[in-house]
Short mmCIF file of the C-alpha atoms (twelve columns), coordinates in Angstrom:
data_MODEL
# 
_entry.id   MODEL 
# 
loop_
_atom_site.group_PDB 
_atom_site.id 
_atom_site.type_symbol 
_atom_site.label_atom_id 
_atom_site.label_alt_id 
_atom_site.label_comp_id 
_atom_site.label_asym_id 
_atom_site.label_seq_id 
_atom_site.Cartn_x 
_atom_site.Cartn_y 
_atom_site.Cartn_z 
_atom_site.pdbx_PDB_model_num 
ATOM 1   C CA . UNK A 1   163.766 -9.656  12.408 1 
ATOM 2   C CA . UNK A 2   166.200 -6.649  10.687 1 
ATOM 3   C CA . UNK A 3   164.495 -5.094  14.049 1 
ATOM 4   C CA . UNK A 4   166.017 -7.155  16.368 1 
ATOM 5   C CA . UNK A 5   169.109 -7.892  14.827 1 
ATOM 6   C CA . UNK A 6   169.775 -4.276  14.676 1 
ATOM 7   C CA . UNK A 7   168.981 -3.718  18.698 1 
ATOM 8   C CA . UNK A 8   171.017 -7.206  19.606 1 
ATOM 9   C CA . UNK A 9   173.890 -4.793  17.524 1 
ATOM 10  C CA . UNK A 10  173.993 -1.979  19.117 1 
ATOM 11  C CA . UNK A 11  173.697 -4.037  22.359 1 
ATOM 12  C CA . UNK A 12  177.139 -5.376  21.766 1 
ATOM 13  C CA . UNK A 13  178.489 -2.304  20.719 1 
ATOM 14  C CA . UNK A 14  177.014 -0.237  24.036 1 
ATOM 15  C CA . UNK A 15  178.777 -3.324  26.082 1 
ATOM 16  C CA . UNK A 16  182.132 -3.157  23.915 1 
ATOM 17  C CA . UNK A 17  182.121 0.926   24.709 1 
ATOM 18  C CA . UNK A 18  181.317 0.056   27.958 1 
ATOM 19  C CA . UNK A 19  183.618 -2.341  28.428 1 
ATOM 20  C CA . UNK A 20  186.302 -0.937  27.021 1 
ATOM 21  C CA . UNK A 21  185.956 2.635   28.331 1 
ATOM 22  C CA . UNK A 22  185.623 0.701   31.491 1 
ATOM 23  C CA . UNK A 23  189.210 -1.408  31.247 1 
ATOM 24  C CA . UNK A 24  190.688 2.031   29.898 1 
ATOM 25  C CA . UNK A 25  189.723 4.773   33.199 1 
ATOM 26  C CA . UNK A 26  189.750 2.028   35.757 1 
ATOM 27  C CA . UNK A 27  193.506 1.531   35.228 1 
ATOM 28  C CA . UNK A 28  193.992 4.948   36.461 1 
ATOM 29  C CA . UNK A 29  190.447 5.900   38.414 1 
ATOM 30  C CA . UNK A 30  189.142 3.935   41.115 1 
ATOM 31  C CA . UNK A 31  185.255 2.604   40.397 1 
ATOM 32  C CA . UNK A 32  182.708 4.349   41.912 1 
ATOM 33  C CA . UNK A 33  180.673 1.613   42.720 1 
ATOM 34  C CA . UNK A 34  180.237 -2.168  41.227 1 
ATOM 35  C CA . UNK A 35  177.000 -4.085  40.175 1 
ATOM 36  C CA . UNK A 36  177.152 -5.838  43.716 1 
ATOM 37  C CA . UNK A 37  177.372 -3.028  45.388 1 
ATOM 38  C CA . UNK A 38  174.567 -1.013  43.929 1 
ATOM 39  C CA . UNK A 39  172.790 -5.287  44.236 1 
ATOM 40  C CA . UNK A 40  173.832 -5.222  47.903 1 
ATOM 41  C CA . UNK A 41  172.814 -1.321  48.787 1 
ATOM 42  C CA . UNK A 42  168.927 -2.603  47.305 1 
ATOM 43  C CA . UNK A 43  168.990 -5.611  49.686 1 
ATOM 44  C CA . UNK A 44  169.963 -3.763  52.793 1 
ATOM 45  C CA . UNK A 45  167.982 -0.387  51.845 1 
ATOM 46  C CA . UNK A 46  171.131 1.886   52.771 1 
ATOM 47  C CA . UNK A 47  174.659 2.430   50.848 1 
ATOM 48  C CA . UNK A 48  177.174 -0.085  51.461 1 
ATOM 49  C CA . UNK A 49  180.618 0.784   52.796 1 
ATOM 50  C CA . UNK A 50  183.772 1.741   50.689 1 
ATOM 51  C CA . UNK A 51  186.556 3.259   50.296 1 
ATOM 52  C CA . UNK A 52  189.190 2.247   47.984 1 
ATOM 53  C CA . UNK A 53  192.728 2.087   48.703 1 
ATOM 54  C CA . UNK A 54  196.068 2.298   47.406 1 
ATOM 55  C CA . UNK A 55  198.251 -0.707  47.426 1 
ATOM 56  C CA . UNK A 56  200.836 0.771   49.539 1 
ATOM 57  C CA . UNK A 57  198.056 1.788   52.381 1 
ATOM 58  C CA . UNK A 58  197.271 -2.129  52.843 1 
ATOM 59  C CA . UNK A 59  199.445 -4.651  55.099 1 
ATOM 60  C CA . UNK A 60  201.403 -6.667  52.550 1 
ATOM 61  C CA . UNK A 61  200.296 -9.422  54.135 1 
ATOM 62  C CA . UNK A 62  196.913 -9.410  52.473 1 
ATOM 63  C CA . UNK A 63  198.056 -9.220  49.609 1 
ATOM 64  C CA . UNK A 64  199.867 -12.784 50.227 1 
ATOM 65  C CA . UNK A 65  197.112 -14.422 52.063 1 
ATOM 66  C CA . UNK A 66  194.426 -13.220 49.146 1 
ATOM 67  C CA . UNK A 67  197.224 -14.786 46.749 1 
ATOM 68  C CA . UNK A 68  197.360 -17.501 48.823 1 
ATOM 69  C CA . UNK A 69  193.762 -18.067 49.704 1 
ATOM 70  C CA . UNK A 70  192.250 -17.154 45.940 1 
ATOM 71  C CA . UNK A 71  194.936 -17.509 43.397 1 
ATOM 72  C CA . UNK A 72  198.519 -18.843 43.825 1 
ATOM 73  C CA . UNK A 73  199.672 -18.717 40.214 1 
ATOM 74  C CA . UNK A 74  198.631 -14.648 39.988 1 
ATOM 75  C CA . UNK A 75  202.074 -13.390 38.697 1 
ATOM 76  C CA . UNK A 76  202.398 -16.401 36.630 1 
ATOM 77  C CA . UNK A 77  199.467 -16.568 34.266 1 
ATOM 78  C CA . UNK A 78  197.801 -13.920 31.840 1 
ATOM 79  C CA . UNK A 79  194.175 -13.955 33.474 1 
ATOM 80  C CA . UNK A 80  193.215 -17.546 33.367 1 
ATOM 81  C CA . UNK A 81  195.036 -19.885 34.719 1 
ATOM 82  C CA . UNK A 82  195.003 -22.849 32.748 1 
ATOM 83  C CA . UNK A 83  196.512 -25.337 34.764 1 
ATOM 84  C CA . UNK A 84  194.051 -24.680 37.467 1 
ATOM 85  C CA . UNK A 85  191.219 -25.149 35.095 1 
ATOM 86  C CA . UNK A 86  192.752 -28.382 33.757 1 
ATOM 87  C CA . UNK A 87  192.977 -29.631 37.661 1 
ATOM 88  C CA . UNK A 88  189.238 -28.782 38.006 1 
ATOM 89  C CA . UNK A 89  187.984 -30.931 35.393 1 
ATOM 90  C CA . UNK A 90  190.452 -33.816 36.294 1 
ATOM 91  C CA . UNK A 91  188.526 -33.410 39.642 1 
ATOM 92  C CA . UNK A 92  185.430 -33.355 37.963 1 
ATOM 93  C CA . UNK A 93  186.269 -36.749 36.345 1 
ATOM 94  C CA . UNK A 94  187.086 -38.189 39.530 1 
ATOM 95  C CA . UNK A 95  184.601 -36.738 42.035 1 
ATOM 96  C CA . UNK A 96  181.868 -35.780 39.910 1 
ATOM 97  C CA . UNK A 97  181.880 -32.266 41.397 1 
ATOM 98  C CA . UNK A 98  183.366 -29.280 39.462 1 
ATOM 99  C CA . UNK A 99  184.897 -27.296 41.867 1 
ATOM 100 C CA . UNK A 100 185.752 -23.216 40.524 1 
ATOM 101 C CA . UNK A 101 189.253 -22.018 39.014 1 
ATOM 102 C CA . UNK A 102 188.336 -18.405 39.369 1 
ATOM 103 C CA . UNK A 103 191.876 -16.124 38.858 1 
ATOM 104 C CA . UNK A 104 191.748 -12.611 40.958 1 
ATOM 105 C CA . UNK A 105 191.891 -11.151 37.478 1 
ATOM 106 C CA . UNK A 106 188.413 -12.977 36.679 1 
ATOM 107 C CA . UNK A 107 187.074 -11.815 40.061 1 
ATOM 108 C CA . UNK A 108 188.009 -8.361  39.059 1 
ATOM 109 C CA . UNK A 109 186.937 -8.363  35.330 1 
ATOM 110 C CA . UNK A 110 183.428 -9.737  37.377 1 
ATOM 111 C CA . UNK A 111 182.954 -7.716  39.644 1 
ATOM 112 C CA . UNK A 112 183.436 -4.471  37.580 1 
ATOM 113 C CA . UNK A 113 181.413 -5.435  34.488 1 
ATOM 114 C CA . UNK A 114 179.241 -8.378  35.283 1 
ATOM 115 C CA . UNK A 115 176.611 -9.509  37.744 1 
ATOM 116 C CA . UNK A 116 176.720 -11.768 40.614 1 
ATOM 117 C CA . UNK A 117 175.991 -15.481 40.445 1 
ATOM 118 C CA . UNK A 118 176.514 -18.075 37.754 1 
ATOM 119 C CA . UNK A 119 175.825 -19.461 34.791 1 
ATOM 120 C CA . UNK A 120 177.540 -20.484 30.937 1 
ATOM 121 C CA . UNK A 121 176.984 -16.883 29.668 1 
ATOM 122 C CA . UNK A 122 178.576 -14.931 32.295 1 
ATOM 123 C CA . UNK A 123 181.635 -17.565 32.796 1 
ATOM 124 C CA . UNK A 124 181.758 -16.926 28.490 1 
ATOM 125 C CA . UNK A 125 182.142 -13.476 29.082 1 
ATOM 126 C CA . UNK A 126 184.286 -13.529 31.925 1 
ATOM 127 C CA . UNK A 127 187.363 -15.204 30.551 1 
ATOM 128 C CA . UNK A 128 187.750 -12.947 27.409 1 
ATOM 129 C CA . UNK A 129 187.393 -9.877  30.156 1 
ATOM 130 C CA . UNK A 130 189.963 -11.229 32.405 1 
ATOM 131 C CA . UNK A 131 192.261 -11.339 29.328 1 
ATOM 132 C CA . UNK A 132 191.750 -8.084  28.505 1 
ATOM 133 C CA . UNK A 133 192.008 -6.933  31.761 1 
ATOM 134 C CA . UNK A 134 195.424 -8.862  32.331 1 
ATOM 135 C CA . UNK A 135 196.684 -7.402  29.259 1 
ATOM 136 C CA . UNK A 136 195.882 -3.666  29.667 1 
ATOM 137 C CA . UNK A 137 196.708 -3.434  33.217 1 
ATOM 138 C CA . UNK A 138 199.707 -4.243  35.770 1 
ATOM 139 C CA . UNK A 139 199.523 -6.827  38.062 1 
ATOM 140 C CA . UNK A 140 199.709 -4.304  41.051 1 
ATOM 141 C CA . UNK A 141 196.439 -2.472  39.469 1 
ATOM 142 C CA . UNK A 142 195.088 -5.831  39.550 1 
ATOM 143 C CA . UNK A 143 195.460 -6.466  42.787 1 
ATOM 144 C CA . UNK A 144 194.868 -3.307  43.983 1 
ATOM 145 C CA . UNK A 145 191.787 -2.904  42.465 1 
ATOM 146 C CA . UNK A 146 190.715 -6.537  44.056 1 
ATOM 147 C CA . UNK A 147 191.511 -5.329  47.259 1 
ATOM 148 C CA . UNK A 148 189.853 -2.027  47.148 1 
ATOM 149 C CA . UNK A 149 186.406 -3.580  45.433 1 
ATOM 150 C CA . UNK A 150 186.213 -7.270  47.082 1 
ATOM 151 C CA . UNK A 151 183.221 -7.650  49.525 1 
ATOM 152 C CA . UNK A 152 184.161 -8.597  53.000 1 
ATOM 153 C CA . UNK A 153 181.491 -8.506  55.302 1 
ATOM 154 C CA . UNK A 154 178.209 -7.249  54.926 1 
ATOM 155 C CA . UNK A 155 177.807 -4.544  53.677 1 
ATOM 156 C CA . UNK A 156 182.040 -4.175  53.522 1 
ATOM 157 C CA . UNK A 157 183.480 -4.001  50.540 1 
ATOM 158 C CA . UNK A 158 187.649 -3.590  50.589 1 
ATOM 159 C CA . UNK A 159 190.227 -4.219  52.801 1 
ATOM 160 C CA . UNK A 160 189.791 -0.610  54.520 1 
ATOM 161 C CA . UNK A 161 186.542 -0.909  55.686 1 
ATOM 162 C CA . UNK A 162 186.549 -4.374  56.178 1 
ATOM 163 C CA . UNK A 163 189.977 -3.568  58.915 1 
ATOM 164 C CA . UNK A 164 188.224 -1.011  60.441 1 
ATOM 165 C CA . UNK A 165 184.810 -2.706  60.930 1 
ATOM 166 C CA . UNK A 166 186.459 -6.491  61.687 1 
ATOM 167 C CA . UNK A 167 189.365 -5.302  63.808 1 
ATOM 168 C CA . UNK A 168 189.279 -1.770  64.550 1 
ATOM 169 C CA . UNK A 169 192.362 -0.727  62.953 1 
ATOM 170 C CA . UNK A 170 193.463 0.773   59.235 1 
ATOM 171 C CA . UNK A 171 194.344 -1.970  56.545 1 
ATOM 172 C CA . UNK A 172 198.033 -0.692  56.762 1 
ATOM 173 C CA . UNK A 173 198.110 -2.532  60.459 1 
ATOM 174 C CA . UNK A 174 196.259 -5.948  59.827 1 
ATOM 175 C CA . UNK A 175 198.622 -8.651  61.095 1 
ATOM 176 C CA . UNK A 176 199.182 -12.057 58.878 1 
ATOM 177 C CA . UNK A 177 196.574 -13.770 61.145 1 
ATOM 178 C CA . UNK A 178 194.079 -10.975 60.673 1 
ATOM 179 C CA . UNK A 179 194.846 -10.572 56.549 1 
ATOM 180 C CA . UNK A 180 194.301 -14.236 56.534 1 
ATOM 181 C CA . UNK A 181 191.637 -14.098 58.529 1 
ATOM 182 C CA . UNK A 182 189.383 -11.606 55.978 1 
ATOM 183 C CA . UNK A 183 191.277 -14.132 52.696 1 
ATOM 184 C CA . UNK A 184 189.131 -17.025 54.600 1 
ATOM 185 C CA . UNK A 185 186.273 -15.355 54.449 1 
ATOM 186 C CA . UNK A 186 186.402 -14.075 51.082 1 
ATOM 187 C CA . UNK A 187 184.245 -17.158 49.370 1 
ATOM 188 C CA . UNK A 188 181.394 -16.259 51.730 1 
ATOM 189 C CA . UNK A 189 181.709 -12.815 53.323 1 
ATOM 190 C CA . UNK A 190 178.181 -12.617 54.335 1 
ATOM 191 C CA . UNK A 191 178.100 -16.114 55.754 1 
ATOM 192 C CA . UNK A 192 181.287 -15.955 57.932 1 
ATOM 193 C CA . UNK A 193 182.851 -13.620 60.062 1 
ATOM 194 C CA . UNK A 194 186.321 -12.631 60.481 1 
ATOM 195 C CA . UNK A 195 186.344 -11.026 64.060 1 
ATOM 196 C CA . UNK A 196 184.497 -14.097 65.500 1 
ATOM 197 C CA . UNK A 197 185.981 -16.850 62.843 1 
ATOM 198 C CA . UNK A 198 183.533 -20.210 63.261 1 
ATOM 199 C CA . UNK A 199 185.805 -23.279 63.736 1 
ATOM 200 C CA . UNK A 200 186.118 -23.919 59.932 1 
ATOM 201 C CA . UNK A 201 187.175 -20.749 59.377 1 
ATOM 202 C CA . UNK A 202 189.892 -20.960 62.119 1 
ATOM 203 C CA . UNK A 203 191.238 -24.180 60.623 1 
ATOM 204 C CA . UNK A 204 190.902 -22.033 56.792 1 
ATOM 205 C CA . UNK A 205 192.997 -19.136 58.295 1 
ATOM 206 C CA . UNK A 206 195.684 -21.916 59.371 1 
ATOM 207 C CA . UNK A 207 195.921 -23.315 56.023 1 
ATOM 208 C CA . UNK A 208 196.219 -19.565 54.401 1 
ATOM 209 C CA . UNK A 209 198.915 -18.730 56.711 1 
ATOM 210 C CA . UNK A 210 200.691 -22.043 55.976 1 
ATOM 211 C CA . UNK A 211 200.573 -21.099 51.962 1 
ATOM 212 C CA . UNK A 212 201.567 -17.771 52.562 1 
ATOM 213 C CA . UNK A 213 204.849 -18.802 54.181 1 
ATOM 214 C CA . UNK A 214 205.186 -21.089 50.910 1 
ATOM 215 C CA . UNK A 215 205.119 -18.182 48.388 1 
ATOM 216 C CA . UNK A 216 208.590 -17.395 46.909 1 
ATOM 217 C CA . UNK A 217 209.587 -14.516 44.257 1 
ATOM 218 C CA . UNK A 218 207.515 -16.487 41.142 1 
ATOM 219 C CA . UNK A 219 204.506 -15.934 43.159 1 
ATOM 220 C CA . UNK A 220 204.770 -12.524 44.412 1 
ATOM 221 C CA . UNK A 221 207.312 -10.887 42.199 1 
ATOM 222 C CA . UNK A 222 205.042 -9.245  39.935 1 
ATOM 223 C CA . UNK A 223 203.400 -7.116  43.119 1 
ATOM 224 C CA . UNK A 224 206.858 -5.822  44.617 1 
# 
């Protein structure tokens, strides 16, 4: 039992380091890969495109429409936003279906230190990470970071391959329709398509252009 106890310890403290190192170089150094990518490059049996960006080398409207599409309180909460999670379990009450209240901060804290899918203990180790992550880096490293590391396609993972390999042309050239285009895509990227959007996705894209015109200085100030 002193066996075990002792392994589950330095366990933690290998995922603290880990983590921590982690939260510390990533807010300068851009990952070299994430869990689902190395998950994704085993499933295909080839490497998986990316190629991280710089905020400034993306159309600034995908940064709204991601806002938009994923999490419209971003420059207004600390990591988790707790009045979306308090509207998810009113819905819960009502419909019997709990629906997600995933921040970009979450996605990020996810997708860098965690594995796919779900479950109570990744969702418990999620929050605290998105907390961290919130408080150690800017918003625009946030954000950036999201853009650079989110999978968009098969295979695609950020906005500059996912341009290039959608639309043919450098993230710094999407147009609103196109950046809302790949945010309507984003909750299934190997599912739906951006360059040949399915109906629903067409009436998704709508909606995401609608919100973006919506967003006001609250919403986006913390990215300009």
């Amino acid at each position: 039992m002193r066996l075990l106890v002792g392994l589950l310890k330095l366990l933690l403290l290998a995922l603290a380091l880990f983590w921590g190192g982690g939260l510390l170089l990533f807010r300068f150094v851009d990952p070299p890969a994430t869990p689902l990518m190395l998950i994704r490059s085993v499933e295909r049996g080839s490497a998986v495109q990316y190629r991280p960006l710089p905020l400034t080398a993306v159309a600034p409207g995908l940064a709204r429409a991601v806002i938009a599409a994923e999490d419209g309180r971003f420059c207004l909460h600390r990591g988790i936003d707790l009045d979306a999670v308090q509207d998810a379990l009113d819905d819960y009450e009502e419909t019997g279906r709990l629906r997600g209240a995933s921040t970009i901060s979450m996605q990020v804290a996810r997708n860098l230190f965690l594995w796919p899918g779900g479950g109570f203990v990744r969702k418990a180790l999620e929050a605290p990470l998105a907390l961290a992550l919130d408080a150690a880096w800017p918003k625009r490293r946030i954000l950036e970071v999201y853009l650079s590391i989110a999978e968009m396609g098969p295979g695609l993972f950020g906005a500059g391959v996912a341009a290039q390999a959608h639309f043919g042309i450098p993230a710094s050239r999407l147009s609103d329709t196109q950046a809302a285009r790949l945010a309507a895509i984003l909750p299934s990227p190997n599912r739906w398509n951006a360059a040949s959007p399915t109906a629903y996705i067409e009436r998704r894209t709508g909606i995401i252009r609608g919100r973006m015109g919506q967003l006001g200085q609250a919403q986006l100030g913390c990215i300009n």
